[in-house]
DSSP file (Angstrom, degrees, kcal/mol; ACC not computed):
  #  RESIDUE AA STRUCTURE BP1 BP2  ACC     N-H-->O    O-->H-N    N-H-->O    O-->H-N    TCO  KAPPA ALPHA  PHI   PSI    X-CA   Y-CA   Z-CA
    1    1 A X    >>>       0   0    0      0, 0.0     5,-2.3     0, 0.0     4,-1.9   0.000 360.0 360.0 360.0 -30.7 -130.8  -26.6  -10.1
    2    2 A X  T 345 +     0   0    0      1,-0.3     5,-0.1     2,-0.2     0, 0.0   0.705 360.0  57.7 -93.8  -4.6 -127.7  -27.5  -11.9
    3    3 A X  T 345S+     0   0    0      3,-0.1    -1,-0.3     1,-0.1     4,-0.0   0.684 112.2  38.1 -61.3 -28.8 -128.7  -25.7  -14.8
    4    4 A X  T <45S-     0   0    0     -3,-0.9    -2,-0.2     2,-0.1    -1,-0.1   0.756 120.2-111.1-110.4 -37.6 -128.9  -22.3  -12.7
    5    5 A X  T  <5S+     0   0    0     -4,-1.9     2,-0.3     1,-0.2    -3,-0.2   0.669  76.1 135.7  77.3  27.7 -125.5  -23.6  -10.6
    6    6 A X      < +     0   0    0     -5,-2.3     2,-0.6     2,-0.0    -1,-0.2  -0.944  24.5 165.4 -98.0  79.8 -127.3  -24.1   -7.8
    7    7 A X        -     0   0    0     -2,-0.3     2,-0.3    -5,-0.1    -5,-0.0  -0.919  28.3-138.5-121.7 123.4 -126.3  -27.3   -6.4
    8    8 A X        -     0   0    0     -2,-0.6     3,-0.1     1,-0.1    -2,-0.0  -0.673  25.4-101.1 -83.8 149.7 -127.5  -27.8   -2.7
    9    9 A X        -     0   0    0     -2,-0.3     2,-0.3     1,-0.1    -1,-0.1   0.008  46.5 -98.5 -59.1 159.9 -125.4  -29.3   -0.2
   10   10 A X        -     0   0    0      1,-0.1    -1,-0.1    24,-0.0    24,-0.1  -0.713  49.8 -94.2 -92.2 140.2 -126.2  -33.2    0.7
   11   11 A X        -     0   0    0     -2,-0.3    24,-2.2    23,-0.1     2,-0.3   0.152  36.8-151.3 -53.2 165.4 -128.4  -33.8    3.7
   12   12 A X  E     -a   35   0A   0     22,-0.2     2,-0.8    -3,-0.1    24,-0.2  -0.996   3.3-148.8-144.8 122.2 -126.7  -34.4    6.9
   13   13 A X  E     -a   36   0A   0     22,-2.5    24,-2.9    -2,-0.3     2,-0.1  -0.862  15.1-144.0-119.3 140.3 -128.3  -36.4    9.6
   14   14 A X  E     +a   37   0A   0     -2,-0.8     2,-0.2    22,-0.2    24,-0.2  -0.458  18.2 177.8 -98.2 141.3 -127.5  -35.6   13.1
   15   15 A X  E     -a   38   0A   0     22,-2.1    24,-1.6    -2,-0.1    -2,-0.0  -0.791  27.0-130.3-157.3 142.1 -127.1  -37.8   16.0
   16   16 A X        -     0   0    0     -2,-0.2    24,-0.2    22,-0.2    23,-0.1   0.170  31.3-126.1 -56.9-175.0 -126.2  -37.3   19.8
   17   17 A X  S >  S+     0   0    0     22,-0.3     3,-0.8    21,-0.2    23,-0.1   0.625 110.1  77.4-115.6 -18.9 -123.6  -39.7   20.7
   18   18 A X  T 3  S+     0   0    0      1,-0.2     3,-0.4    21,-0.2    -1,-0.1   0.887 102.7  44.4  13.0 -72.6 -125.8  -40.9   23.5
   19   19 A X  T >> S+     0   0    0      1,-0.2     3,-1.9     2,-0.1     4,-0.9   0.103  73.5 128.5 -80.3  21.0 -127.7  -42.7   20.2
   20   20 A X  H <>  +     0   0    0     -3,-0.8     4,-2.5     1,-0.2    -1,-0.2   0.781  57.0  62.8 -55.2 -32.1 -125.0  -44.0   18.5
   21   21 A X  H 3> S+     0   0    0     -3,-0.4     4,-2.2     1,-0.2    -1,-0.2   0.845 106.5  49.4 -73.0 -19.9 -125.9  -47.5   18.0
   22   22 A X  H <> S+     0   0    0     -3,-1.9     4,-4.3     2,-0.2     5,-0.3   0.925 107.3  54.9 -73.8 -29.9 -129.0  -46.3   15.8
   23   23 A X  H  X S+     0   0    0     -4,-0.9     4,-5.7     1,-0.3     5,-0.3   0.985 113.0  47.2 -56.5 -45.6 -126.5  -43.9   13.7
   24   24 A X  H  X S+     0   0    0     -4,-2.5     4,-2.2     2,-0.3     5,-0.3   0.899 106.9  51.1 -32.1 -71.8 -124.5  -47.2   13.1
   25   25 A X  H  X S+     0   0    0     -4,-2.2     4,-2.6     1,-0.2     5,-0.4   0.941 110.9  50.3 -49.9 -58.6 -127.5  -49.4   12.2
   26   26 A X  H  X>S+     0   0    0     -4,-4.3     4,-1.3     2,-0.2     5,-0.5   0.981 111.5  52.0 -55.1 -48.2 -128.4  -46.5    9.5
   27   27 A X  H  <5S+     0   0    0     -4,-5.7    -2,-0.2    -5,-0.3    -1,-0.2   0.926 113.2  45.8 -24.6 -49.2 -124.5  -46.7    8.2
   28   28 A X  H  <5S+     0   0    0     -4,-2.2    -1,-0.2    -5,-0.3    -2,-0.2   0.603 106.1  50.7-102.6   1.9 -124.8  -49.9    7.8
   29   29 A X  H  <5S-     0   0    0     -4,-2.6    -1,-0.2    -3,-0.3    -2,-0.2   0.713  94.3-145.3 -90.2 -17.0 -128.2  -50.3    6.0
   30   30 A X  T  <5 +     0   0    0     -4,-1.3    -3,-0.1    -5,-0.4    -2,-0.1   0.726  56.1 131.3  52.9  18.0 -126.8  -47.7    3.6
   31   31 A X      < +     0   0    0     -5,-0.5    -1,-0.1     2,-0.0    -4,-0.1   0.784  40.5  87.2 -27.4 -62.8 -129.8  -46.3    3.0
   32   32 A X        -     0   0    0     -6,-0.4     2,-0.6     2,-0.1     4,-0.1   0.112  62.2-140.6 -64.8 160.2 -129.0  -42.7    3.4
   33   33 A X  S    S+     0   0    0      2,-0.1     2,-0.4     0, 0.0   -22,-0.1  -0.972  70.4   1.5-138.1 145.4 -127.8  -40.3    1.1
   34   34 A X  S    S-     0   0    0     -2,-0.6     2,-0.3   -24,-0.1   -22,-0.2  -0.724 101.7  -5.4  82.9-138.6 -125.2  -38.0    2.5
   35   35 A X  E     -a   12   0A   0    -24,-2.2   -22,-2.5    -2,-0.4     2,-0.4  -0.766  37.1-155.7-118.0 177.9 -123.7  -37.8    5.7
   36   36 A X  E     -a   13   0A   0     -2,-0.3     2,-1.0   -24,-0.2   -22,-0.2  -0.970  21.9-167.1-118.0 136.2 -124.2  -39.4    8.8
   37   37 A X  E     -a   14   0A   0    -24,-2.9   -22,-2.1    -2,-0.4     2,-0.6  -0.712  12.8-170.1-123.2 102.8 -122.9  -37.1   12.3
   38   38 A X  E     -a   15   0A   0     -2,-1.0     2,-0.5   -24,-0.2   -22,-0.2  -0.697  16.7-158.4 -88.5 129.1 -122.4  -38.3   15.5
   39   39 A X        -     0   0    0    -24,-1.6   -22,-0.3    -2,-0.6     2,-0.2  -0.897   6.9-164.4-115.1 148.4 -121.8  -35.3   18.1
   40   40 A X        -     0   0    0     -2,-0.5     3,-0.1   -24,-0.2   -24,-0.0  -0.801  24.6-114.3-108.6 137.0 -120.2  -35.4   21.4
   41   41 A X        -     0   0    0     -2,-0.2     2,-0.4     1,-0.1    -1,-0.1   0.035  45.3 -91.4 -72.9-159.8 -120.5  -32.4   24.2
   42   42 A X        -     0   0    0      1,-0.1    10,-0.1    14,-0.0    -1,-0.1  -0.862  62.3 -99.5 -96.3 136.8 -117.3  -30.5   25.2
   43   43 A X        -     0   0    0     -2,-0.4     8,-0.8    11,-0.1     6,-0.1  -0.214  49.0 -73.6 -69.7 160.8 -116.1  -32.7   28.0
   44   44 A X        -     0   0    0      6,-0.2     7,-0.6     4,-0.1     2,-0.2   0.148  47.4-145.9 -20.2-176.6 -116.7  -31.7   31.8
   45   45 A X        -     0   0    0      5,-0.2     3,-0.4    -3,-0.0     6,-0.1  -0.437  38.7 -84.4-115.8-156.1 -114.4  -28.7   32.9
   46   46 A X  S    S+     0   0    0     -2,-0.2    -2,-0.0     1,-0.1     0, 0.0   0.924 135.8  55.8 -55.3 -63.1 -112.9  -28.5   36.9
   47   47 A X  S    S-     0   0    0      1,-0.1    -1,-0.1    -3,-0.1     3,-0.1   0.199 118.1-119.8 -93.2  -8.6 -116.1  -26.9   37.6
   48   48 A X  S    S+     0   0    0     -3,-0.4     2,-0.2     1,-0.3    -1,-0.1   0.668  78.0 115.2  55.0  27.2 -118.1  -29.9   36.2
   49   49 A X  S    S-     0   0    0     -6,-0.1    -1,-0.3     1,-0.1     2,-0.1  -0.613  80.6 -83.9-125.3 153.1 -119.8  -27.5   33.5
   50   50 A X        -     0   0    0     -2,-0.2     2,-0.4    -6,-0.1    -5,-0.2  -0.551  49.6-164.8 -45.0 130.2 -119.3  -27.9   29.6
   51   51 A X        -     0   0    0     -8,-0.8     3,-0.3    -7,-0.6     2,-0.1  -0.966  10.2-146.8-125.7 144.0 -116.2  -26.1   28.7
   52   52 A X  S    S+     0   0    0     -2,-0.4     3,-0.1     1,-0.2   -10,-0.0  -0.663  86.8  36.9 -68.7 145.2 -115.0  -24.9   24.9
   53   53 A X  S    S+     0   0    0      1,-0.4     2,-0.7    -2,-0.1    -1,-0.2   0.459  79.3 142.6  96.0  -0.7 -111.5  -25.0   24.2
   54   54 A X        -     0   0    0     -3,-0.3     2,-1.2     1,-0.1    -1,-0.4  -0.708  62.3-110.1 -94.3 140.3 -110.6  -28.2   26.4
   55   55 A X        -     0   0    0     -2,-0.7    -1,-0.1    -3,-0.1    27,-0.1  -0.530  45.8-171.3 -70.1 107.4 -108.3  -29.9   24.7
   56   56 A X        -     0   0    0     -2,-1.2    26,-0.3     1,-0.1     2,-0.3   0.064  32.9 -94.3 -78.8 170.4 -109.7  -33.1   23.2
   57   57 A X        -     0   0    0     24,-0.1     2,-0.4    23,-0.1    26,-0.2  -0.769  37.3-147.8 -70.2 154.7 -108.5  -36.3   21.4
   58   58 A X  E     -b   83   0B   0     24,-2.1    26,-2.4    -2,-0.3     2,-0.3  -0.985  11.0-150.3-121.1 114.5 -108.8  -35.8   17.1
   59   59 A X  E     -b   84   0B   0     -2,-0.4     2,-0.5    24,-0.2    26,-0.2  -0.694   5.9-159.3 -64.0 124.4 -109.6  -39.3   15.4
   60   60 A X  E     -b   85   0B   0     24,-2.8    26,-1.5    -2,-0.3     2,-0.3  -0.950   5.1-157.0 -95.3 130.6 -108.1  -39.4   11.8
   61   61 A X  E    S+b   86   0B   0     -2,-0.5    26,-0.2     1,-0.2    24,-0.0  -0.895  90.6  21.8-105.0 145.0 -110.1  -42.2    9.8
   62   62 A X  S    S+     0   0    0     24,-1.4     6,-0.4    -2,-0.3     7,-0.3   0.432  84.1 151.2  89.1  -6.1 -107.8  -43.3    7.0
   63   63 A X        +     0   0    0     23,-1.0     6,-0.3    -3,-0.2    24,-0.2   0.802  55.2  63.8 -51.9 -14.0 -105.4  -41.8    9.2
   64   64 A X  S    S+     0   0    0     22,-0.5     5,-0.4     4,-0.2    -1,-0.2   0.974  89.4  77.8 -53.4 -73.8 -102.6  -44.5    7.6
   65   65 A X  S >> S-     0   0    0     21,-0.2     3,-3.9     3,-0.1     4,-1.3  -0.113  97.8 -89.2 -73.4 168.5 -102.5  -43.4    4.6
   66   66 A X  H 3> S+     0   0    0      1,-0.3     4,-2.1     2,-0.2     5,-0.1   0.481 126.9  38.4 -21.2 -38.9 -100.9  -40.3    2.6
   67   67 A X  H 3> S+     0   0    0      2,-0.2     4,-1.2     3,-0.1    -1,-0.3   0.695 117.8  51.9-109.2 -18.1 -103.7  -37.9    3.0
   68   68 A X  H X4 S+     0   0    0     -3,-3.9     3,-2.5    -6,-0.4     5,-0.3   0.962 112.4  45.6 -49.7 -62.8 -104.2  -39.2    6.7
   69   69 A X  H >X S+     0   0    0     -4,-1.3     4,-1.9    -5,-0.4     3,-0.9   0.751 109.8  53.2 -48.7 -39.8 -100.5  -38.7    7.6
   70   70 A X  H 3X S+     0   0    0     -4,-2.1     4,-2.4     1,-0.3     2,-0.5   0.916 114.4  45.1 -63.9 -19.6 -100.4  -35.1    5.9
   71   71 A X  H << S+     0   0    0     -3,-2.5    -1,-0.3    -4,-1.2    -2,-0.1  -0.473 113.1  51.4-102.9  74.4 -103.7  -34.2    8.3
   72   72 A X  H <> S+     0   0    0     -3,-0.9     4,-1.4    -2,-0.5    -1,-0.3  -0.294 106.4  48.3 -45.4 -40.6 -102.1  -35.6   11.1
   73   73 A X  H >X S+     0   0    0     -4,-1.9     4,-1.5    -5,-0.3     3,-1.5   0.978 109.4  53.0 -76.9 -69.7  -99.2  -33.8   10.6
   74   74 A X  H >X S+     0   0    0     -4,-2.4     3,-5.5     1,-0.3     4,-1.7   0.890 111.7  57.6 -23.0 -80.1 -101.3  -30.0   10.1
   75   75 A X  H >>>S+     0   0    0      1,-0.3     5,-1.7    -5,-0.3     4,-0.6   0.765 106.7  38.7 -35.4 -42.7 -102.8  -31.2   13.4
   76   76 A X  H X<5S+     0   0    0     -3,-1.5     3,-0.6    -4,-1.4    -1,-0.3   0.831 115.6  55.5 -66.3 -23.0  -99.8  -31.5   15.4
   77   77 A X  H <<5S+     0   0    0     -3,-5.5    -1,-0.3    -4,-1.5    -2,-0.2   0.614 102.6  55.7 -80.7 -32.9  -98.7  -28.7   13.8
   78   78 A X  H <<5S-     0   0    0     -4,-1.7    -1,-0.4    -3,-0.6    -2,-0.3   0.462 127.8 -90.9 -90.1  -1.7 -101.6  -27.0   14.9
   79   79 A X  T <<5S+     0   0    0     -4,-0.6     2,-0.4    -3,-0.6    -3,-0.2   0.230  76.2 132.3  96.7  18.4 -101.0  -27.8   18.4
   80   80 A X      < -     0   0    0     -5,-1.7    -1,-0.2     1,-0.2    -2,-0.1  -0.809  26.8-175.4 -91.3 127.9 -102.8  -31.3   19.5
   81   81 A X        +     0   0    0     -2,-0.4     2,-0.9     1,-0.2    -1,-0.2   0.980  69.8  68.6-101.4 -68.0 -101.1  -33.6   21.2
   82   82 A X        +     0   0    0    -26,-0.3   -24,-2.1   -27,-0.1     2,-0.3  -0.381  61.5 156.5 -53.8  90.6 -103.7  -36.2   21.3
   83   83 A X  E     -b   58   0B   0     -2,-0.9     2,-0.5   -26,-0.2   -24,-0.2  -0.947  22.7-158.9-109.0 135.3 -104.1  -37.6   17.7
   84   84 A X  E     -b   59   0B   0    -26,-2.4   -24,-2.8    -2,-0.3     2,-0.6  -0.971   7.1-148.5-117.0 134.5 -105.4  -41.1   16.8
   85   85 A X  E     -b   60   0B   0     -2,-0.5     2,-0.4   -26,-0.2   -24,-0.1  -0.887  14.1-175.1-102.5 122.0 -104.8  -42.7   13.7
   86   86 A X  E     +b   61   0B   0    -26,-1.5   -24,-1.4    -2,-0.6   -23,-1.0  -0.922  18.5 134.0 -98.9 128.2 -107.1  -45.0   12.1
   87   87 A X        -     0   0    0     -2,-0.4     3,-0.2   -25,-0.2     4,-0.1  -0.973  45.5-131.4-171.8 161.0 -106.7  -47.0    9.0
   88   88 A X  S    S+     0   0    0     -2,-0.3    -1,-0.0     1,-0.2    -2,-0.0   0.358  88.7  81.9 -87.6 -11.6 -107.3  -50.7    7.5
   89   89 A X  S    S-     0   0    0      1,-0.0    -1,-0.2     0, 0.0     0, 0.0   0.835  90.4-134.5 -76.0 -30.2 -104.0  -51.4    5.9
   90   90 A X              0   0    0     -3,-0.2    -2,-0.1     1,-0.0    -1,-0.0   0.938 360.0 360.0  51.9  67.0 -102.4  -52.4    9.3
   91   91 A X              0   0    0     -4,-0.1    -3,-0.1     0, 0.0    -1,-0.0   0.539 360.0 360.0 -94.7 360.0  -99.2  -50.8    9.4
C-alpha cells in the first residue's frame, strides 16, 4: 500500500462513555494500535430529549502548553465559554 500511496487511516476503537472503565483498562495495557474514543450523547435539552447545538464543556489535553494555549484560544474565539485546560506541567 505505500508503494501505490495508499496509506489507510489507523483503526479507531469506539466506546460509549457508559463503558469507560474498559476503554481505560485497554489505554493502559497499550495493546492497541491507534486510537482509543470515548463518546458521550448531546446532553438532555428542556424537553428532556437529545439536543445538537447545546453548548457543552471542550476538554484541551495538553491544554498548558504552546499548542494547548493556541487551541484554546481558536476555541474562545470560536465562541465557547466553557474551556478546560489539562496539562502535567502544573502551572
Amino acid at each position: 500500500m505505500l508503494g501505490a500511496s495508499q496509506v489507510p487511516p489507523l483503526p479507531t476503537l469506539y466506546y460509549p462513555f457508559s463503558n469507560v472503565v474498559p476503554a481505560f483498562r485497554q489505554f493502559a495495557r497499550a495493546h492497541h494500535v491507534g486510537k482509543i474514543v470515548t463518546s458521550m450523547p448531546f446532553p438532555a435539552g428542556p424537553s428532556g430529549r437529545e439536543e445538537e447545538g447545546t453548548e457543552g464543556s471542550w476538554v484541551v489535553s495538553g491544554g498548558l502548553g504552546v499548542l494547548g494555549i493556541l487551541m484554546a484560544n481558536w476555541l474562545a474565539g470560536q465562541g465557547r465559554s466553557h474551556i478546560i485546560l489539562l496539562g502535567r506541567s502544573g502551572r
